[in-house]
C-alpha positions in Angstrom: 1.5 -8.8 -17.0 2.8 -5.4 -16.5 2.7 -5.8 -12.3 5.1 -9.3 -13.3 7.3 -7.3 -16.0 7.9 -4.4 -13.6 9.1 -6.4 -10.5 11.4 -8.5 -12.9 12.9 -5.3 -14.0 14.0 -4.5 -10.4 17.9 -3.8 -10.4 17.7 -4.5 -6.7 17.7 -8.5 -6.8 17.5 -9.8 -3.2 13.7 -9.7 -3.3 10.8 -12.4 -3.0 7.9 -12.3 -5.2 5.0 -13.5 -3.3 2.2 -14.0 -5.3 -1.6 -14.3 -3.8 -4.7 -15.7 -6.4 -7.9 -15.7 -5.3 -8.6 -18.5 -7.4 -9.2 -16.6 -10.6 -10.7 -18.5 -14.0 -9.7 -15.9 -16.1 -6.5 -17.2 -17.4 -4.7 -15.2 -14.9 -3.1 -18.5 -13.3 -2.1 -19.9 -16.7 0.0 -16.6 -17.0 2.0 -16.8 -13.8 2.6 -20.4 -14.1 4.1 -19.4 -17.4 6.2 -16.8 -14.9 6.9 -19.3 -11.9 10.5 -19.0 -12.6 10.4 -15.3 -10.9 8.5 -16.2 -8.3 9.2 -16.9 -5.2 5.7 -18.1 -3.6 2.5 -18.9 -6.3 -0.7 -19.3 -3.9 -3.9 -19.7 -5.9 -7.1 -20.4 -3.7 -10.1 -18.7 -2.3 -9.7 -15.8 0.1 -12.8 -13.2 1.7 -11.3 -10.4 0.3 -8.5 -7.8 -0.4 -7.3 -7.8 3.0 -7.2 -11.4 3.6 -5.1 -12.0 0.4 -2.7 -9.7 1.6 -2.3 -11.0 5.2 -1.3 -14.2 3.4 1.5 -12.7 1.6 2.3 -11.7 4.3 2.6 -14.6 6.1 4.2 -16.8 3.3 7.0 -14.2 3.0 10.5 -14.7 4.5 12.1 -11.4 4.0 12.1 -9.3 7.2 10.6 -6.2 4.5 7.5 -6.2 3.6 5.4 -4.0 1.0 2.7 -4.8 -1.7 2.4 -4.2 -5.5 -1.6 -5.0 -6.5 -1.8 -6.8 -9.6 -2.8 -3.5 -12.2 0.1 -1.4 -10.6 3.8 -1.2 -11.6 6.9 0.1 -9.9 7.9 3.6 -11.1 11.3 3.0 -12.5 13.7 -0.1 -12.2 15.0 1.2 -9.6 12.8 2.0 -6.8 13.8 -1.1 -4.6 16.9 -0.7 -4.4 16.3 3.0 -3.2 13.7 1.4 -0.8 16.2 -0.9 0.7 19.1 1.4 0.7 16.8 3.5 2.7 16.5 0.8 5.7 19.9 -0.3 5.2 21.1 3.3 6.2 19.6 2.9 9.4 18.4 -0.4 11.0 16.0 1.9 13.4 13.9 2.5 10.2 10.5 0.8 10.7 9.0 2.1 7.4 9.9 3.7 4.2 7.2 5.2 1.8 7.5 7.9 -1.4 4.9 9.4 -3.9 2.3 7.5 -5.9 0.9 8.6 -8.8 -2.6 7.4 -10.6 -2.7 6.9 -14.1 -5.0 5.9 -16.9 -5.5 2.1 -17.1 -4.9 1.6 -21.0 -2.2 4.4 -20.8 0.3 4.2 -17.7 2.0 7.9 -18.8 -1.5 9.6 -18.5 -1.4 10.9 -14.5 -4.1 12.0 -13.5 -3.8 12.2 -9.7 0.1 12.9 -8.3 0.3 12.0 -4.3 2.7 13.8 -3.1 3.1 12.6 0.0 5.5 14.6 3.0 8.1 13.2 6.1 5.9 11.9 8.7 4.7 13.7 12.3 2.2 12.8 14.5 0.4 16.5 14.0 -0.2 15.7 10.5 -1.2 12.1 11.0 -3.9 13.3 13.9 -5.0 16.0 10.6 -5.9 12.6 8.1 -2.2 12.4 6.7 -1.2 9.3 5.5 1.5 7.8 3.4 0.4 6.3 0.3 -0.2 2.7 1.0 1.4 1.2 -2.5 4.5 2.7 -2.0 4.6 1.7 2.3 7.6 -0.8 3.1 7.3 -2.1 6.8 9.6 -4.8 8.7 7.5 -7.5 8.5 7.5 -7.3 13.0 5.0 -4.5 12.7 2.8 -6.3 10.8 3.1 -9.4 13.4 2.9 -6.4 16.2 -1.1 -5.4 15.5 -1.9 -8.7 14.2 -1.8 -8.3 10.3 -4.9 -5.8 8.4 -8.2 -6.5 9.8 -10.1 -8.6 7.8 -13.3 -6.9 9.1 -13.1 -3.6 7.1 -13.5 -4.0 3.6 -11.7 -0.5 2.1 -9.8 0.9 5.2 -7.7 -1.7 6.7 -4.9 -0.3 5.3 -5.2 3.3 7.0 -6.4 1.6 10.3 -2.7 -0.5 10.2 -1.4 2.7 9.3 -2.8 4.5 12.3 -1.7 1.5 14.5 1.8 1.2 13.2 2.7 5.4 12.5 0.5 6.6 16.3 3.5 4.2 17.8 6.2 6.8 19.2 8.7 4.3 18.7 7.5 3.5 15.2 10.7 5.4 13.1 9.2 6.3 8.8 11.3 7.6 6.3 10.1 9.4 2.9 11.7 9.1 -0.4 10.7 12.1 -2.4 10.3 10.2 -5.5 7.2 8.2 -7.2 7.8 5.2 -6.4 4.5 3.3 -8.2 2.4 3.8 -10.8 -1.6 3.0 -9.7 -4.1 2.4 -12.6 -7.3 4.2 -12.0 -10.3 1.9 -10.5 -9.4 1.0 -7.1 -12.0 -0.3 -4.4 -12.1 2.6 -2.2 -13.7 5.2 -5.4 -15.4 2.9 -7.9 -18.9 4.2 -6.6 -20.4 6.2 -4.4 -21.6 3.5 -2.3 -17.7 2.8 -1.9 -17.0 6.2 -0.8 -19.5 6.1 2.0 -18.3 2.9 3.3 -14.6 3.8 2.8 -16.0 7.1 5.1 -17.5 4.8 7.9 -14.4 2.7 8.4 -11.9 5.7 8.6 -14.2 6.8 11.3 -14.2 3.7 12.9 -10.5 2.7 12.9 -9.9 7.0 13.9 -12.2 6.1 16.5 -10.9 2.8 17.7 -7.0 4.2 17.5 -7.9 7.6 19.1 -5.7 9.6 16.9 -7.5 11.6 14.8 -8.0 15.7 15.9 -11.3 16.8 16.8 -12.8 13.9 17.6 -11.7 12.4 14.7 -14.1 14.6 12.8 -10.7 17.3 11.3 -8.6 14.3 10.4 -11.6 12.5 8.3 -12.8 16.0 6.6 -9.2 16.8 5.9 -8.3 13.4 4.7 -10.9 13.8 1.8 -10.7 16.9 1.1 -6.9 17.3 0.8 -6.9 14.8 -2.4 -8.9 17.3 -4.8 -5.3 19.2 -4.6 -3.7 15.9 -6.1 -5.4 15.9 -9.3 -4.5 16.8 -12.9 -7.7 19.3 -13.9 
């Protein structure tokens, strides 16, 4: 309820709410029918995964923006897409816009414990494991359409492999908004274990390997990648 309270308190009002179910049981369909008057699309059925339910949001959209709010996250503050679009409004070379995202506690969305500060985009630092924090990532929907959508074959690292596809592209133009932009509750796929670790490891080796971009052989941007988040915690 708090992902559907914090898009309907968006100032910014030329937006499309897509919504993607995976067929849930737990009520969770009861409570966005009770919402359908703020939604633009309402798709509840079956999917293979994370990355399959977001490659049909992506497909059901219409706006030419695209960017994606998982159900236990919130926006930062009403405003963040309107500073989002004024962003690629500025410019209509803008292929991307991205900020800060911070983690918090899931029965307490004050309590940060992990800030990502994230930086302006250069190819150095994306061939070092840099990468913009994927919940805060706003792409024209082309890009997307461009590498074929996120490949439903990686489980936890789709997102960084599009990433690499989309940011390794010299014409591909990102701007950062020094702000937090969203609010991500603790307990995501890619660190609930440590089997989830060492898979997430394995697929950024494979999409470094399969995009060529990472330094060393791929082996300085996948140490650095890890490594550079124990500076992003609260100890």
């Amino acid at each position: 309820m708090d992902c559907l309270d914090s898009v309907a308190s968006q100032t910014y009002s030329n937006r499309e709410h897509v919504v993607i179910d995976g067929l849930s049981t737990d009520g969770t369909v009861d409570l966005l029918r009770f919402y359908r008057n703020q939604l633009g699309v309402l798709v509840s059925e079956l999917d293979s995964g994370i990355y399959d339910a977001l490659n049909k949001g992506i497909e059901r959209s219409s706006g030419d923006i695209v960017g994606f709010l998982h159900a236990d996250d919130l926006y930062a503050h009403p405003d963040v897409l309107a500073h989002i679009a004024a962003a690629f409004e500025a410019d209509f070379s803008i292929c991307a816009v991205y900020g800060d995202l911070q983690y918090v506690r899931r029965e307490d969305t004050n309590a940060v414990v992990r800030h990502w500060k994230s930086s302006p985009f250069s190819a150095k630092r994306l061939a070092w494991g840099w990468m913009p924090p994927h919940p805060t990532l706003y792409v024209r929907r082309e890009w997307y359409e461009r590498i074929g959508g996120l490949d439903t074959r990686y489980r936890i690292a789709a997102d960084y492999l599009s990433i690499l596809q989309m940011f390794s592209d010299p014409t591909f133009k990102a701007v950062f908004l020094p702000e937090v932009l969203v609010k991500m509750r603790l307990g995501g796929a890619s660190n609930r274990s440590i089997k989830s670790i060492v898979r997430k490891s394995r697929e950024d080796w494979d999409a470094l390997k399969r995009t060529n971009v990472g330094a060393l052989g791929g082996v300085g941007a996948l140490f650095w990648k890890n490594f550079s988040k124990l500076t992003q915690f609260r100890w």
